[in-house]
N, C-alpha and C positions, 0 to 999 in steps of 0.2 A: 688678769684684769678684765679680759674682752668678753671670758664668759659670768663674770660674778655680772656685769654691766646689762650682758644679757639675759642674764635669771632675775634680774631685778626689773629689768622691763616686762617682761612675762608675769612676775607679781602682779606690778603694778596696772599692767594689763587685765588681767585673772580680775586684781580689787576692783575696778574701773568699771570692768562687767556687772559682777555682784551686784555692785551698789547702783547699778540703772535699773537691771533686773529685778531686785526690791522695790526700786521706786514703780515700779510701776504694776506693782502687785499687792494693791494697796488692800487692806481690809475694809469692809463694807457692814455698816450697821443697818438693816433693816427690821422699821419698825410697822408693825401691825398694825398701830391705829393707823398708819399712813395709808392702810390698804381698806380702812372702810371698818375695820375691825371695833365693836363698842362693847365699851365693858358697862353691862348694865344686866349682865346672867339670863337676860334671854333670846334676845338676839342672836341667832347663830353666826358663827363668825367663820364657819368651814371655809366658802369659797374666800374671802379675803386672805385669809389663812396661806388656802392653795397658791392664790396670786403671789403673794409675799416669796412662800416657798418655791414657785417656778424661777422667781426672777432672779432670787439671790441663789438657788441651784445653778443657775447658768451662768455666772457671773464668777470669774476668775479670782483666785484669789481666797482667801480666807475669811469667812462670809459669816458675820452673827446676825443672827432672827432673831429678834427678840419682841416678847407678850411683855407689856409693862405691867405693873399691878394694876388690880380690878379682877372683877367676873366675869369670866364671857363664856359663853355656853355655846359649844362645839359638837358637830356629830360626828359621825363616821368619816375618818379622814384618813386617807394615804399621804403619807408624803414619801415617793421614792427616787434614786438617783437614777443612774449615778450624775452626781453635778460636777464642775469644771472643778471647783475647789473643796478647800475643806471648810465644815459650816458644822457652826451651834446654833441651837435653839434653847434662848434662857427665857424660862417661862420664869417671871417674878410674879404673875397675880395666879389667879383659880379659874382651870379648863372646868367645865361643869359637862358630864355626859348625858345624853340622851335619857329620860326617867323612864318614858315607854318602852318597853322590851321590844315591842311592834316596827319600830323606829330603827332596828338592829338587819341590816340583810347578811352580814358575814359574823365571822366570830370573834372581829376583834373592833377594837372601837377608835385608836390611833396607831398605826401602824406606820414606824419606817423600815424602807427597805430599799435594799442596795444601795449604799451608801458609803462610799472611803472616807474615811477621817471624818468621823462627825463624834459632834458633844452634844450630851441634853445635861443642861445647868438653870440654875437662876435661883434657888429656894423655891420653887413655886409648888402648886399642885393640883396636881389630874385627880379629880373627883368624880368618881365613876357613881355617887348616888344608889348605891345599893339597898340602904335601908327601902328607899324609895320604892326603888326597884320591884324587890322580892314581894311587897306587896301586890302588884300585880300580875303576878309570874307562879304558873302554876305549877311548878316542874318536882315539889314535893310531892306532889298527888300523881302526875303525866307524865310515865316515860318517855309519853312521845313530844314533848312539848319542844318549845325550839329556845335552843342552850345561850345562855347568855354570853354576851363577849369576854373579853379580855382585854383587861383594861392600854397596857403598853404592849404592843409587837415589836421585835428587833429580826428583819428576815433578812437574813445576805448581808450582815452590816461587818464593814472589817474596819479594825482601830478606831474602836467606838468608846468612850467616855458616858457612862451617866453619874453625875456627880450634883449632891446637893438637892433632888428632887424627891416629893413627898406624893406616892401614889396610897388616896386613901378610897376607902370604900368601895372597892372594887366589885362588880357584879360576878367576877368568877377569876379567875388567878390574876394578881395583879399585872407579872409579868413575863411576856414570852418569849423567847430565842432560838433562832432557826438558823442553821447555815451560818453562824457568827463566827468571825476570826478576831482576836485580839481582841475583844471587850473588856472592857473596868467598871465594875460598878461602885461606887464609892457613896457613902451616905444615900443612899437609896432608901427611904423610909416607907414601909409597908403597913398601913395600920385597916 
């Protein structure tokens, strides 16, 4: 009787835990217009972007970033970890990329990296503007010309989720992966 009494205190200790420890690892919605971010496709919206992405990186817990619908026109962006929790980023409206190739200093155009547990969700889509693009870009004719990017980077990312996202018109492969453990790609639409 003395020890059932005592394994049931120890439960009930153990659930007592748990459930404080939940509480207080709350999930967090961060939104982009909050950081300055306008959806009006030409505004660039990188550094708000960044800001959103530093804060809810460091912020414990289980962290969505979320783009609401609209256009916003974004450049070259890192977002890398590692962050305290695990975090999405649900793009629901239209990233628009850089049209000028000039505009490009590396080879990719969003890049995440080193990242645990993250998701890129929302329906949205990354519009890398190629049509656009290729008209001023001479690299049919110029070996040596300077190579366009890449639309999505995934470098260092382990237990990564991309689900539901539409990368269209890409200037050169839509998507890359470097050093990935555990990735999912799930409706991932390439057009």
């Amino acid at each position: 009787m003395k020890m059932m009494t005592l394994e049931m205190y120890f439960s009930l200790t153990s659930l007592l835990f748990l459930f404080v420890f939940a509480s207080r690892v709350q999930s967090v919605v961060f939104d982009v217009k909050n950081y300055g971010c306008k959806a009006d496709g030409k505004s660039d919206i990188s550094k708000a972007l960044l800001g959103a992405w530093k804060e809810a990186c460091s912020a414990k817990g289980s962290n969505r970033f979320v783009v609401p619908k609209g256009i916003y026109s974004i450049g070259l962006t890192d977002l890398n970890g590692p962050c305290k929790g695990a975090m999405e980023l649900q793009v629901q409206g239209t990233l628009l990329a850089p049209i000028n190739p000039s505009k490009y200093a590396k080879d990719s155009w969003i890049t995440f990296a080193y990242i645990d547990q993250f998701k890129l969700s929302g329906g949205g889509t990354f519009d890398g503007q190629e049509q656009v693009a290729w008209k001023q870009n001479n690299c049919g004719r110029n070996p040596k010309c300077k190579r366009l990017p890449v639309s999505l980077r995934f470098d260092f990312i382990t237990n990564n989720v991309v689900h539901d996202v539409i990368s269209l018109d890409s200037k050169n492969f839509h998507v890359n992966v470097l050093g990935g453990k555990n990735l999912t790609f799930d409706r991932l639409i390439c057009l």
